[in-house]
C-alpha positions as CSV (number, residue, x, y, z in Angstrom):
1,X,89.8,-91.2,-44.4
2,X,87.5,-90.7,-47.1
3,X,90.1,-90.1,-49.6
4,X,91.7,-93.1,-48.9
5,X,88.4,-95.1,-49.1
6,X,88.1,-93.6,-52.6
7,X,91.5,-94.4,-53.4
8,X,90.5,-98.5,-52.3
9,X,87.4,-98.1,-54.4
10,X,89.1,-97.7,-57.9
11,X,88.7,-100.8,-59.7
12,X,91.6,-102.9,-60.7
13,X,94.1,-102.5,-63.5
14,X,92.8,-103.8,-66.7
15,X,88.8,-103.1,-65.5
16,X,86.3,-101.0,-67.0
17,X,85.6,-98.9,-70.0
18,X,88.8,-99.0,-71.4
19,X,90.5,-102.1,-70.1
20,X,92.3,-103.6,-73.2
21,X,91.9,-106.6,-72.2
22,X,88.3,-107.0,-72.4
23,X,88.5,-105.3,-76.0
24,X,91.0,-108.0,-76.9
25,X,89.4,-111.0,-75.7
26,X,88.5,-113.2,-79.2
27,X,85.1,-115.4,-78.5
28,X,85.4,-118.9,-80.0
29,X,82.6,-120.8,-81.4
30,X,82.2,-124.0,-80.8
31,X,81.4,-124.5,-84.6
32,X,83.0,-123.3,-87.1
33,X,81.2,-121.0,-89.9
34,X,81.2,-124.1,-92.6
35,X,79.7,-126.2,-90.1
36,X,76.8,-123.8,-88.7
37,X,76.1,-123.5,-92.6
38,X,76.2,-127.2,-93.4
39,X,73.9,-127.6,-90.7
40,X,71.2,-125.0,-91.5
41,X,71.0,-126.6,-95.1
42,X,70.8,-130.6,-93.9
43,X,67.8,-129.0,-91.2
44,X,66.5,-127.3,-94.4
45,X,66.9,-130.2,-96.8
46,X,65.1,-132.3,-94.1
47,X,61.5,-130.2,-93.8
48,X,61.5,-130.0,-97.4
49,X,61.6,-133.3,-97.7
50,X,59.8,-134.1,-94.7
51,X,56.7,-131.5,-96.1
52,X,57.2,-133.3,-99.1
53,X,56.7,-136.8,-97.9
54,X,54.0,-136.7,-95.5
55,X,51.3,-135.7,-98.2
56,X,52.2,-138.4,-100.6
57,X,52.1,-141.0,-97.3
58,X,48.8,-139.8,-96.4
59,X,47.5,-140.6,-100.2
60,X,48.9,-143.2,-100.4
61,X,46.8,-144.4,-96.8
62,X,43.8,-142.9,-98.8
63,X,44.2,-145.3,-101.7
64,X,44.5,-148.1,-99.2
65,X,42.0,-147.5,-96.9
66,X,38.3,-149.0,-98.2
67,X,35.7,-147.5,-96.4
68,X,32.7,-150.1,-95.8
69,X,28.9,-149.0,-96.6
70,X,27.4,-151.9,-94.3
71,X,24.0,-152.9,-95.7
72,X,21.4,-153.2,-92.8
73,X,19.8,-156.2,-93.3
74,X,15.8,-156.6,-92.2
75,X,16.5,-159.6,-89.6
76,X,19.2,-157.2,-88.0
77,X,16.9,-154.0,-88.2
78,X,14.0,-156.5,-86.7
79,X,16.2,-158.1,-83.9
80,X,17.4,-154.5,-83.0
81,X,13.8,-152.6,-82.7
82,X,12.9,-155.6,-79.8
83,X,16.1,-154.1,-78.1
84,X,14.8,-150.7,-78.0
85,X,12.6,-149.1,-75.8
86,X,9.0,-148.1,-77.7
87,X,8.9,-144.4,-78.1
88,X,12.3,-144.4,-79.6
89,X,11.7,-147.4,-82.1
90,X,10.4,-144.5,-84.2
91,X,13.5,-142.5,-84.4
92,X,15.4,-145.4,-84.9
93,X,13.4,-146.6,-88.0
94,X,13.9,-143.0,-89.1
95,X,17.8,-143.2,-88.9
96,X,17.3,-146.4,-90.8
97,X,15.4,-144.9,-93.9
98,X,18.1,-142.1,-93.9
99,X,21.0,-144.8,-93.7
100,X,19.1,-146.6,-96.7
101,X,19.1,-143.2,-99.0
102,X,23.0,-142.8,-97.8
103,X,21.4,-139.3,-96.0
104,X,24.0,-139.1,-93.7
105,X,23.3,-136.1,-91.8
106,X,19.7,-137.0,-90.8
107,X,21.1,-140.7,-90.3
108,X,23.2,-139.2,-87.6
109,X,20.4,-136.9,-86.1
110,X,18.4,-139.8,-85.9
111,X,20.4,-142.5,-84.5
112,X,21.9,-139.9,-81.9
113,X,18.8,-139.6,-80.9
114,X,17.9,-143.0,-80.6
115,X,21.3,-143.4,-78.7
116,X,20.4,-140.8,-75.8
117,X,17.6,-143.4,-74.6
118,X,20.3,-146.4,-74.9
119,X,23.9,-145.1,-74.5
120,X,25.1,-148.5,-73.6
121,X,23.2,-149.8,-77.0
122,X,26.2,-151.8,-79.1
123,X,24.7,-151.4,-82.1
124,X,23.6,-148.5,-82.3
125,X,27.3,-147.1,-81.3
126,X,28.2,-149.1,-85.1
127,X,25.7,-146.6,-86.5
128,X,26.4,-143.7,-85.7
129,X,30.1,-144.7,-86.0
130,X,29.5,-145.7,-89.5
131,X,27.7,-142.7,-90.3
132,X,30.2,-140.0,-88.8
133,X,33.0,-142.3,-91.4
134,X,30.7,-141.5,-94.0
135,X,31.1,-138.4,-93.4
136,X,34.7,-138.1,-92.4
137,X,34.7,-137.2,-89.0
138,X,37.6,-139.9,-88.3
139,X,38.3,-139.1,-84.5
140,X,34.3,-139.3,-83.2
141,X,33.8,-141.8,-85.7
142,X,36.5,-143.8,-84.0
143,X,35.2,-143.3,-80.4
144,X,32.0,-144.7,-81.4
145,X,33.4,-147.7,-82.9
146,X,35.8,-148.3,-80.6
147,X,32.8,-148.0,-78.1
148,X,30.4,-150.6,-80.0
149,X,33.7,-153.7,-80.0
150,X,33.6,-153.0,-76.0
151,X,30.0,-154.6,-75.9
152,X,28.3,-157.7,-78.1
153,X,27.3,-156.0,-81.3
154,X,26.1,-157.9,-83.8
155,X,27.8,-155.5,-86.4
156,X,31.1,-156.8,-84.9
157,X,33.2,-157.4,-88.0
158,X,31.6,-154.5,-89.8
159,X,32.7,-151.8,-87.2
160,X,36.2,-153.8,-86.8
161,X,36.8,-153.1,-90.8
162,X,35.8,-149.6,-90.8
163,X,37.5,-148.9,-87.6
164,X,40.9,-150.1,-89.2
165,X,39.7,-147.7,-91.8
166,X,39.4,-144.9,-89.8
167,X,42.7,-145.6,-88.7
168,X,44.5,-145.9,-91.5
169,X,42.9,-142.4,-92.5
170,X,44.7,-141.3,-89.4
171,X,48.0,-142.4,-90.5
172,X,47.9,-144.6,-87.3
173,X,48.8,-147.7,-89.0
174,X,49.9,-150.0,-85.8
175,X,46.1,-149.7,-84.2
176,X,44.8,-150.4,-88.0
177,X,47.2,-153.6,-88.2
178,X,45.5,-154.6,-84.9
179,X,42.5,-155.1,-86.7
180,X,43.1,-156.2,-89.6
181,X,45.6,-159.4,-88.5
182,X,42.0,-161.1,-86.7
183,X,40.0,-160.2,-89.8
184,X,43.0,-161.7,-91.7
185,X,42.9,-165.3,-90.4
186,X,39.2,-165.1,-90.0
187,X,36.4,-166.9,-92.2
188,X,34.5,-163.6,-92.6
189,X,33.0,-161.8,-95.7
190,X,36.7,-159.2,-94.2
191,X,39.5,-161.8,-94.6
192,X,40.7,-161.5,-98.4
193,X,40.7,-157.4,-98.0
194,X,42.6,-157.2,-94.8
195,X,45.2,-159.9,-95.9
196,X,45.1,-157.8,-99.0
197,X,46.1,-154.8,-96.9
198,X,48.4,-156.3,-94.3
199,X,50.7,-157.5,-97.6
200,X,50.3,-153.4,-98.9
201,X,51.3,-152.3,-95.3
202,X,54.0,-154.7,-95.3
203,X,55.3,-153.2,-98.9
């Protein structure tokens, strides 16, 4: 019995270590070697050229974008201390003086500040927006100026301009086209530059 059960246990003609059919058996690619190769070099010629592109686009984004120093005008700096709560009118005017000097980093401490009292403060969101441009931090420069256009500030088509800035720094040139094309038909101090840089983006 347990012979036989041996005997039913062998494995199959052609099976196993030295089945010559296994050893014979030629794989086939479903490329050939020319085409593996040709593709490897298009897939290498496109990085290159891809690595090669994207800093030149992003220059030329750079030359285009024109980053706005708003001027803060006494009525506005007037109008905008009667908004603010008394024991932060201080800090505020202190952000101001920095602004003035083009002191960015105390601008930024101050009108932080001033923007803890009065987070929902238009204005104020402009400034610090402004200020973090200035200083090239696109993406929380972006937030804050995205943040100021959701309310009535009066520094409306200031943050619009620098906002399409910011984007065009970013390479995200459909959100920066969004911005310019009002500016473009509008009778603001705005409308020549961003026709000017619709026609470039156009190019």
């Amino acid at each position: 019995m347990l012979k036989d059960f041996h005997q039913h246990q062998e494995p199959p003609p052609g099976f196993g270590r030295h089945a010559p059919g296994l050893l014979k058996t030629n794989l086939r690619l479903p490329f050939s070697r020319e085409q593996i190769l040709i593709l490897l070099v298009s897939v290498f010629l496109l990085v290159l050229l891809i690595n090669l592109w994207s800093p030149l686009f992003r220059t030329k984004l750079r030359r285009l974008a024109k980053i706005q120093v708003v001027s803060l005008q006494d009525r506005f700096i007037q109008h905008q201390l009667q908004e603010l709560p008394i024991e932060v009118r201080e800090e505020f005017i202190q952000g101001v003086e920095a602004y003035r000097l083009k002191h960015w980093p105390r601008a930024e401490t101050h009108f932080l500040r001033t923007l803890q009292d009065v987070p929902e403060q238009s204005n104020l969101h402009v400034l610090v927006g402004l200020v973090k441009l200035y200083r090239n931090r696109l993406e929380e420069a972006i937030f804050h100026l995205k943040m100021a256009l959701r309310g009535n500030t009066a520094l409306r088509e200031e943050a619009m301009w620098n906002l399409a800035q910011a984007y065009l720094l970013k390479g995200k040139l459909d959100e920066a086209r969004k911005l310019l094309q009002p500016l473009a038909v509008s009778n603001g101090s705005f409308a020549g530059h961003a026709r000017e840089q619709l026609q470039q983006l156009r190019d």
